[in-house]
N, CA, C and O atoms as a DFTB+ gen file, in Angstrom:
512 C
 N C O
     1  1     -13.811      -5.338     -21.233
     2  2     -14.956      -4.645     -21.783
     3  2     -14.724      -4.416     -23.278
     4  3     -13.610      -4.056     -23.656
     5  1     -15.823      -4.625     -24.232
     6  2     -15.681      -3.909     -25.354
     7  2     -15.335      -2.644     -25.652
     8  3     -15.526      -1.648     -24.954
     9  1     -14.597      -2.738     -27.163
    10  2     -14.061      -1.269     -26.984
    11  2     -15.602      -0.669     -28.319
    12  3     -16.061      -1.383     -29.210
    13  1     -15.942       0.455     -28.063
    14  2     -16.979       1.017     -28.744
    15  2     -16.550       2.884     -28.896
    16  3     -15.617       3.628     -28.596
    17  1     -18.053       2.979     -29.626
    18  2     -17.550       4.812     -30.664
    19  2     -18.372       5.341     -29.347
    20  3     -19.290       4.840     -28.698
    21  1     -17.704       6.473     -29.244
    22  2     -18.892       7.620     -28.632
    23  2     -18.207       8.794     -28.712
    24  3     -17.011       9.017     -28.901
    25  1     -19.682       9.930     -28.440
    26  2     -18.837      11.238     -29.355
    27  2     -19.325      12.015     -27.418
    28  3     -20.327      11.773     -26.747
    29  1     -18.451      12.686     -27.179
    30  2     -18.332      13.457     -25.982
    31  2     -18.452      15.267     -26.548
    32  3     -17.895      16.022     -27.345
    33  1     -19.224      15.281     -25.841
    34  2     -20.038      16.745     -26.081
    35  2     -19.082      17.825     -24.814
    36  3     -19.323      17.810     -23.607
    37  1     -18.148      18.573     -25.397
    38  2     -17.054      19.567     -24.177
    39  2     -17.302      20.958     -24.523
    40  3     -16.514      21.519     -25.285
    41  1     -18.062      21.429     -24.164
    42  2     -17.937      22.780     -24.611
    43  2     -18.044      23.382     -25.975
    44  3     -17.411      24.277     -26.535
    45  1     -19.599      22.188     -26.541
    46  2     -20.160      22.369     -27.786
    47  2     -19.035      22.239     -28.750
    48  3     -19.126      22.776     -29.854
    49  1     -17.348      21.158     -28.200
    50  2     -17.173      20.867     -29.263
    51  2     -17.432      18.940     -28.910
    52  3     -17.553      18.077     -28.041
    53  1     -17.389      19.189     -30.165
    54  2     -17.843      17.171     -30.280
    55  2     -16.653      16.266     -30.709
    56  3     -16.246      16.146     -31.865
    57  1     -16.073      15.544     -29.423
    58  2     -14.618      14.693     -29.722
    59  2     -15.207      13.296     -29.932
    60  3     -15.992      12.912     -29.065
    61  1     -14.951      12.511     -30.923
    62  2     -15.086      11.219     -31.056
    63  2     -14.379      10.284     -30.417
    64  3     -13.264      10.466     -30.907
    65  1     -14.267       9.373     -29.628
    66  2     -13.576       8.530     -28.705
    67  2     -13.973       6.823     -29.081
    68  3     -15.109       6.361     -28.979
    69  1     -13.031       6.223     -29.428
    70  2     -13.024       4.618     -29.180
    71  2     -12.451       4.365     -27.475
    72  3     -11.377       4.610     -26.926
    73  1     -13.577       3.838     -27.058
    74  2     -13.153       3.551     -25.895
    75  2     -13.649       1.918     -25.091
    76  3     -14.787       1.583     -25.420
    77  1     -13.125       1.195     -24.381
    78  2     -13.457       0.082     -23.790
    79  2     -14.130       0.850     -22.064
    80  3     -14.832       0.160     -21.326
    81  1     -13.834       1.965     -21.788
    82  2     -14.428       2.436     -20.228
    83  2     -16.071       2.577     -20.347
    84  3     -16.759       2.666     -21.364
    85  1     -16.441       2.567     -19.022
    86  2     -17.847       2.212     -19.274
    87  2     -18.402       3.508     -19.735
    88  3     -17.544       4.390     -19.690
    89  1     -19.698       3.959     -20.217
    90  2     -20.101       4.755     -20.055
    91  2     -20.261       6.121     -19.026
    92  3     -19.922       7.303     -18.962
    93  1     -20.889       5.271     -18.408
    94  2     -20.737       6.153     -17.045
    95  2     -19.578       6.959     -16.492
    96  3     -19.709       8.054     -15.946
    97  1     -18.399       6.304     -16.686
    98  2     -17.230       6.881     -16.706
    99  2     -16.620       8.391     -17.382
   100  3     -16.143       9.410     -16.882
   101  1     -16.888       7.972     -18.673
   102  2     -16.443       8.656     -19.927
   103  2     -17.186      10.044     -19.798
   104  3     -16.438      11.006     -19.977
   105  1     -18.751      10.401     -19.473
   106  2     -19.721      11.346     -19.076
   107  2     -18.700      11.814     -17.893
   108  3     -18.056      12.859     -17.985
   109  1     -18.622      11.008     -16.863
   110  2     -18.060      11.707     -15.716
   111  2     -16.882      12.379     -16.046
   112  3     -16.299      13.166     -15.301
   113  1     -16.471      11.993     -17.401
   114  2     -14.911      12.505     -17.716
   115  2     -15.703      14.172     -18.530
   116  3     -15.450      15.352     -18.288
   117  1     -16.420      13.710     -19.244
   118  2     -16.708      15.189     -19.938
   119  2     -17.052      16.107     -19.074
   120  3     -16.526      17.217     -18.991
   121  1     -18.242      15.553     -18.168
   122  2     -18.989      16.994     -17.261
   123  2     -17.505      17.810     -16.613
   124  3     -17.408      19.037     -16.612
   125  1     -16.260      16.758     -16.007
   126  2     -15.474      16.968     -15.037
   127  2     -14.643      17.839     -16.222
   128  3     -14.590      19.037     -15.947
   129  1     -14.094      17.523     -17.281
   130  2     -13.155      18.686     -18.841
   131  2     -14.181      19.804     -18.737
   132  3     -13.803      20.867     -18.246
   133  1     -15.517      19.672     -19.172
   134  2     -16.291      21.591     -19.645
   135  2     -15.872      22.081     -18.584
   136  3     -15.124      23.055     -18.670
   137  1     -16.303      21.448     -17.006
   138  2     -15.939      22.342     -15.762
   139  2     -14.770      22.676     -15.840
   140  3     -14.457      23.867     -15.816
   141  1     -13.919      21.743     -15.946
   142  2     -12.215      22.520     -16.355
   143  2     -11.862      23.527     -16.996
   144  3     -11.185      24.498     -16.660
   145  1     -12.404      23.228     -18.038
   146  2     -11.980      24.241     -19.335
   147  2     -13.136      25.599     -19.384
   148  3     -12.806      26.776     -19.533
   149  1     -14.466      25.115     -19.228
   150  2     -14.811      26.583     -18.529
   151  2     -14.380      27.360     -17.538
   152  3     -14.758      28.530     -17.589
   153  1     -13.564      26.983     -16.477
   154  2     -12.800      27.789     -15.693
   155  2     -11.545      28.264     -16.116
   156  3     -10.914      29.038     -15.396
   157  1     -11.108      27.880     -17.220
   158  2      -9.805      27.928     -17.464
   159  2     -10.030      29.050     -19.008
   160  3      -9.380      30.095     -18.988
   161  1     -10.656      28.859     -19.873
   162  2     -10.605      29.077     -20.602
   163  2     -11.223      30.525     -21.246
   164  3     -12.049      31.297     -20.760
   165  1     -10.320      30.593     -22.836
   166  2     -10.699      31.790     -23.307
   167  2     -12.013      32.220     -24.364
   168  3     -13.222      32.184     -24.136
   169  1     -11.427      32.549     -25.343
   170  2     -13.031      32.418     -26.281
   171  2     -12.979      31.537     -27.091
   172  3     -14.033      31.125     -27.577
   173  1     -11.781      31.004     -27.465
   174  2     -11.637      29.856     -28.366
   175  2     -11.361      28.947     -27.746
   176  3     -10.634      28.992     -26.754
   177  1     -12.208      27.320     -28.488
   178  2     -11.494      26.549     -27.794
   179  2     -10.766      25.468     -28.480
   180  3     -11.576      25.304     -29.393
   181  1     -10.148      24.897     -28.637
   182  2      -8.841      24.053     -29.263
   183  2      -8.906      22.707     -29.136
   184  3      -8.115      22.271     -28.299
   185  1      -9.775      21.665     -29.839
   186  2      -9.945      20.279     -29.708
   187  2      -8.507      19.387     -29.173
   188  3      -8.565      18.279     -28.641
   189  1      -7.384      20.064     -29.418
   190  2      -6.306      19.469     -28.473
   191  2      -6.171      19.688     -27.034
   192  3      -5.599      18.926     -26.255
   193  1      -6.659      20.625     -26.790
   194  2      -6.379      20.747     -25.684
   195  2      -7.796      20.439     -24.406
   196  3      -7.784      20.349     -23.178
   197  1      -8.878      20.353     -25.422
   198  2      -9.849      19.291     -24.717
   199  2      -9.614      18.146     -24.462
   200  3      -9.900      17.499     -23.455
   201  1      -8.944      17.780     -25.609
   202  2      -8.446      16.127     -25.932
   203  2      -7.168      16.451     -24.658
   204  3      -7.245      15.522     -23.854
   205  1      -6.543      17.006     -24.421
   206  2      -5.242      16.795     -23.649
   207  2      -6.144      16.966     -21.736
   208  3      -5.839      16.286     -20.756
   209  1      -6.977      17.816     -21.781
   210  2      -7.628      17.437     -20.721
   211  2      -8.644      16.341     -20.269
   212  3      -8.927      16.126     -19.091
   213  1      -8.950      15.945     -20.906
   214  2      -9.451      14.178     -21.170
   215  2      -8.773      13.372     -20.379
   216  3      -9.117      12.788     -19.351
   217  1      -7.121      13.408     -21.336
   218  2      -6.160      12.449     -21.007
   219  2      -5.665      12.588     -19.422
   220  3      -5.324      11.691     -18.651
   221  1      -5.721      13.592     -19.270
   222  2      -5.092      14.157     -18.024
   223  2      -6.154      14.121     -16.981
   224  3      -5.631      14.066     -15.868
   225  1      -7.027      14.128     -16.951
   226  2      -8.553      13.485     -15.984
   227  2      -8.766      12.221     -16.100
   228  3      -9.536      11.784     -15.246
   229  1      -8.344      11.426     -16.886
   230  2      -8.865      10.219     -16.973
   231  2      -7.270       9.396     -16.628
   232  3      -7.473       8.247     -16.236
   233  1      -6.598       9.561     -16.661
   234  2      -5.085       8.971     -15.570
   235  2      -4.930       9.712     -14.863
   236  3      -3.738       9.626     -14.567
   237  1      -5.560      10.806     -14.088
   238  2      -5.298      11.368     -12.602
   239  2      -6.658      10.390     -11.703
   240  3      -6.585      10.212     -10.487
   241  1      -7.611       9.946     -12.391
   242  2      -8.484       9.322     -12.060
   243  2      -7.932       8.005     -11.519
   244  3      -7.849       7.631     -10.349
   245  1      -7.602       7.441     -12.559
   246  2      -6.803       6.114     -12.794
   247  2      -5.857       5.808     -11.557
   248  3      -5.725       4.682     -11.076
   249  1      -5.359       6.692     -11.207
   250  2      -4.019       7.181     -10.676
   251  2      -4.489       6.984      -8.863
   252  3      -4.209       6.236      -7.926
   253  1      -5.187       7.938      -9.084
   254  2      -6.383       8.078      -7.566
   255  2      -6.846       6.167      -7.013
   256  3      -6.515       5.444      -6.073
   257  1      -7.524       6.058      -7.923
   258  2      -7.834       4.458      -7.494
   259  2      -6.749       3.901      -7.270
   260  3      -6.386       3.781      -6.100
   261  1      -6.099       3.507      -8.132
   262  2      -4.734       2.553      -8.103
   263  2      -3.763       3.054      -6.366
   264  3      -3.318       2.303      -5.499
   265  1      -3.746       4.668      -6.451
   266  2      -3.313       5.025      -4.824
   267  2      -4.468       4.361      -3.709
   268  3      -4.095       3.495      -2.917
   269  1      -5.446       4.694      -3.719
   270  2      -6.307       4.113      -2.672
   271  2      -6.114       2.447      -2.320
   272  3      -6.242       1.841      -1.256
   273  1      -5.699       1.920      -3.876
   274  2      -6.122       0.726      -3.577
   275  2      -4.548       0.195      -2.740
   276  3      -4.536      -0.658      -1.853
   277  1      -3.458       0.826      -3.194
   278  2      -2.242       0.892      -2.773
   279  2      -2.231       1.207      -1.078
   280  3      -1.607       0.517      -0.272
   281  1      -2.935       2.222      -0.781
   282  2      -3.221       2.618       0.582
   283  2      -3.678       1.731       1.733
   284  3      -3.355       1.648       2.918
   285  1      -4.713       0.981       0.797
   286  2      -5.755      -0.272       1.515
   287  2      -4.899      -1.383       1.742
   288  3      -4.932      -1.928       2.846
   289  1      -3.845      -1.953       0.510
   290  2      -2.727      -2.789       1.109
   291  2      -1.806      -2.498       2.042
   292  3      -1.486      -3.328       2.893
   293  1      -1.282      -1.285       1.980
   294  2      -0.157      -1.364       3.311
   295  2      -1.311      -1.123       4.597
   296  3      -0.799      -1.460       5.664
   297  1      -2.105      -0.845       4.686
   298  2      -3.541      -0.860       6.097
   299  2      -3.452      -2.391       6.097
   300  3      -2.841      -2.973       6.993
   301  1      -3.960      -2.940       5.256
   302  2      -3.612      -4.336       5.261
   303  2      -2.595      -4.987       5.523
   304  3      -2.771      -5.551       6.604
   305  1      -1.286      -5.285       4.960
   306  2      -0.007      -5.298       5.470
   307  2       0.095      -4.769       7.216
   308  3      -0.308      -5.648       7.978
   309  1       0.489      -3.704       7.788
   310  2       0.246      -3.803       8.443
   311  2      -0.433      -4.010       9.403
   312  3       0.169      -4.409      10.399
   313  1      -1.827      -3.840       9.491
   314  2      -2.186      -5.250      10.593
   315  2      -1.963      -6.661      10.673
   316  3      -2.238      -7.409      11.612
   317  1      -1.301      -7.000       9.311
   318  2      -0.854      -8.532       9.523
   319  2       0.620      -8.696      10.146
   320  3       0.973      -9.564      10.944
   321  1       1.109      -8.048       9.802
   322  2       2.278      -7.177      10.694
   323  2       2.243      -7.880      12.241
   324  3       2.823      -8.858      12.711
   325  1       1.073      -6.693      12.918
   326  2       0.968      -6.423      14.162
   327  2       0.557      -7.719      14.855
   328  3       0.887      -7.963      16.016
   329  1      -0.283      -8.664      13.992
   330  2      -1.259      -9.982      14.064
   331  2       0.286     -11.062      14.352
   332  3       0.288     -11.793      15.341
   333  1       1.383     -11.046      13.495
   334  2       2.341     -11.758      13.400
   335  2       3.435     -11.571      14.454
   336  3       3.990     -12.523      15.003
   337  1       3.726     -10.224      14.716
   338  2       4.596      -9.776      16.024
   339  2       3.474      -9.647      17.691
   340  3       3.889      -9.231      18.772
   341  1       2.365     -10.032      17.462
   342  2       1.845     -10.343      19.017
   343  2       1.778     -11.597      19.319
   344  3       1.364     -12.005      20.405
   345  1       2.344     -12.616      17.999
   346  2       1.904     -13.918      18.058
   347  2       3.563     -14.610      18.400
   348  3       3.839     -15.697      18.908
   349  1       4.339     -13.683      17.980
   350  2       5.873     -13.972      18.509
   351  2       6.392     -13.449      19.746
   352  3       6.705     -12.268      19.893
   353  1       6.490     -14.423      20.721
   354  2       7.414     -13.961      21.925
   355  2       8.328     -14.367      22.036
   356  3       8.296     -15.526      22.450
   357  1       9.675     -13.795      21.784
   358  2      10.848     -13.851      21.894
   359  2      10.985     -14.030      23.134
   360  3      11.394     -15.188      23.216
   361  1      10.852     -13.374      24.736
   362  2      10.995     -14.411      25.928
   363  2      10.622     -15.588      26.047
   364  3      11.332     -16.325      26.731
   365  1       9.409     -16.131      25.428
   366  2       8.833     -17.748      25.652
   367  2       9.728     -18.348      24.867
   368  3      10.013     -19.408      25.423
   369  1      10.267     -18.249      23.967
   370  2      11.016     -19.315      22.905
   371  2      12.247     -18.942      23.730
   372  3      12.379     -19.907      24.483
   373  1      13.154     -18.126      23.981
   374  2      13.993     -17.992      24.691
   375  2      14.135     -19.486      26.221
   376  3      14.858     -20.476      26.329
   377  1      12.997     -18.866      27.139
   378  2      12.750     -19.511      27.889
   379  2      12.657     -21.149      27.807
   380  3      12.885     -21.814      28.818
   381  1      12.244     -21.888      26.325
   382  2      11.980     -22.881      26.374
   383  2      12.991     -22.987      26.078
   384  3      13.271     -23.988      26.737
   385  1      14.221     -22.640      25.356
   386  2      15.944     -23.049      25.392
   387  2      16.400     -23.010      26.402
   388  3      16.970     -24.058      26.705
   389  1      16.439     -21.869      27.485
   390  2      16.898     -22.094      28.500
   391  2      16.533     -23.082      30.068
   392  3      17.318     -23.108      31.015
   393  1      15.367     -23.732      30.047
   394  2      14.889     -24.453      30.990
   395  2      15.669     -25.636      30.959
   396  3      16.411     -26.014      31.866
   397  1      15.403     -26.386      29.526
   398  2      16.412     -27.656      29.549
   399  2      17.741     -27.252      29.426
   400  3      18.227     -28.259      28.912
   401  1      18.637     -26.473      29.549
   402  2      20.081     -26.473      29.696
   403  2      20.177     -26.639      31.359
   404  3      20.971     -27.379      31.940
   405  1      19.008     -25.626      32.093
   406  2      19.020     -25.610      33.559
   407  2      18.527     -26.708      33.989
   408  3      18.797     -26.903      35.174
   409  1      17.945     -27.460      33.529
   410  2      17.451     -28.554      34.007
   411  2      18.757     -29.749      33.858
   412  3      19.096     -30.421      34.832
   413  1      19.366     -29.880      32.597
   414  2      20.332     -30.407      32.578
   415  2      21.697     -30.453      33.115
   416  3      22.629     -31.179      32.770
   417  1      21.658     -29.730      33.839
   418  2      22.765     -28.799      34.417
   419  2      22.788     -28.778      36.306
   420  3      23.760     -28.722      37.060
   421  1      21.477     -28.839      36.584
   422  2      20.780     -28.720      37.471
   423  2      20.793     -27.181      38.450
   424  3      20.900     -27.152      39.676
   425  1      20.677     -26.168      37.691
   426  2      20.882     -24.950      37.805
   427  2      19.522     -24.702      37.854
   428  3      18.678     -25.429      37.331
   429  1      19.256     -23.520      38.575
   430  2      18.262     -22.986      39.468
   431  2      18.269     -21.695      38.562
   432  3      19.148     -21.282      37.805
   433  1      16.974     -21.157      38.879
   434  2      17.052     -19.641      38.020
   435  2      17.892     -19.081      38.909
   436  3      18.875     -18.632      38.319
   437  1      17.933     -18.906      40.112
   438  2      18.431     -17.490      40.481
   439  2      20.161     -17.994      40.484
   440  3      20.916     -17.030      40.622
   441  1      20.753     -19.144      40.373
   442  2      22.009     -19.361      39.930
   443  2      22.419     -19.445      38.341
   444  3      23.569     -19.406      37.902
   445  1      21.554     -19.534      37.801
   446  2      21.688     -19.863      36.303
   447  2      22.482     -18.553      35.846
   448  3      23.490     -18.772      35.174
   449  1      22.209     -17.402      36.084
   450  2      23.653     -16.561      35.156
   451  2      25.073     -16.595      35.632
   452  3      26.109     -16.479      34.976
   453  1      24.839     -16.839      37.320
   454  2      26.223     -16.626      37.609
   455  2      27.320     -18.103      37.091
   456  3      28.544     -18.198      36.994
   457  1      26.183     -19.104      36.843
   458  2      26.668     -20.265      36.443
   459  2      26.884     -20.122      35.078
   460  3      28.074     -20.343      34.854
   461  1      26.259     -19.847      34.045
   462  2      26.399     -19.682      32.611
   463  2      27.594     -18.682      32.272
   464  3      28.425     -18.997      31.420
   465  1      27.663     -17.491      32.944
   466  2      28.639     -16.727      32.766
   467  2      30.221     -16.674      33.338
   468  3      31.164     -15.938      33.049
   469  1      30.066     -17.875      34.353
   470  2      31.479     -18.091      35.049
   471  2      31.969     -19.263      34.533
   472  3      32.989     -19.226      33.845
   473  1      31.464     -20.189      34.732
   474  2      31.995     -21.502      34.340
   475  2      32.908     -22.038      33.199
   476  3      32.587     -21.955      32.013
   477  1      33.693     -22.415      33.497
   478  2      34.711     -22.543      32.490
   479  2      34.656     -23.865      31.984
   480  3      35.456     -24.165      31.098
   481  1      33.874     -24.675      32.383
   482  2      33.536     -26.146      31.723
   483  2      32.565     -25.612      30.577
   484  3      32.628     -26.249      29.525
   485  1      31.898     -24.807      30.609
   486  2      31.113     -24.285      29.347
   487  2      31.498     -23.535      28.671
   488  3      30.738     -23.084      27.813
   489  1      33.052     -23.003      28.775
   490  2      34.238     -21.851      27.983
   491  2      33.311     -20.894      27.131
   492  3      33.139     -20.650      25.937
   493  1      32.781     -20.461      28.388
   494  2      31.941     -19.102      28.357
   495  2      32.581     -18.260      29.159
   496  3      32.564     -18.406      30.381
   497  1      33.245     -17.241      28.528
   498  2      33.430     -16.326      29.502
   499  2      32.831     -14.675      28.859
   500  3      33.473     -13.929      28.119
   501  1      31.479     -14.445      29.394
   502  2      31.155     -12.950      28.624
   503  2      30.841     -12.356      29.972
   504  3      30.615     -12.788      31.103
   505  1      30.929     -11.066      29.321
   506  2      30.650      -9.964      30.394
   507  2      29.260      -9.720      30.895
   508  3      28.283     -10.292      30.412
   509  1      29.217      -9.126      31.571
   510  2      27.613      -9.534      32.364
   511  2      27.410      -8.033      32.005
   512  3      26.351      -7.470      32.283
């Protein structure tokens, strides 16, 4: 966006701003400072410290989006997550290693552990 002049009206004082944010923005920044600083404030008011509430509304703003949008990725992230671990079955891939060893072997499921775990032609010996 272009960067352009505009003068922001805070509590009848008048701050001049070069800014590239849209319009619309910059208003939403003033109405949101008088409300500030009329709640906050005394009889005087101090163009720094309008100016410092500016800054401080307009990167808590900043700040806000950038979290939401941060929020919306890990929502995102995880359901791709969940999409990727329902699509992995660790028994089926398991299973398709173990069929051809039993098949090769000519081992039966309901013999296949006592065979895998005893046999000493396959110098396997683990604990069950």
């Amino acid at each position: 966006m272009k960067e352009r002049r505009i003068i922001l009206n805070i509590c009848g004082v008048q701050i001049p701003l070069i800014t590239n944010e849209s319009e619309e923005y910059i208003k939403s920044l003033e109405k949101e400072t008088s409300e500030l600083v009329k709640a906050i404030s005394s009889t005087r008011l101090d163009i720094s410290a309008l100016t410092a509430a500016l800054s401080f509304l307009d990167e808590r703003n900043k700040l806000k989006a950038e979290l939401l949008c941060c929020e919306n990725k890990v929502i995102e992230l995880q359901k791709e997550i969940e999409l990727i671990k329902a699509e992995i079955k660790p028994e089926k891939e398991i299973e398709k290693v173990k069929n051809p060893i039993r098949e090769l072997f000519g081992i039966d499921n309901e013999n296949y552990k006592a065979f895998y775990l005893k046999d000493e032609s396959l110098g396997v010996y683990e604990d069950e």
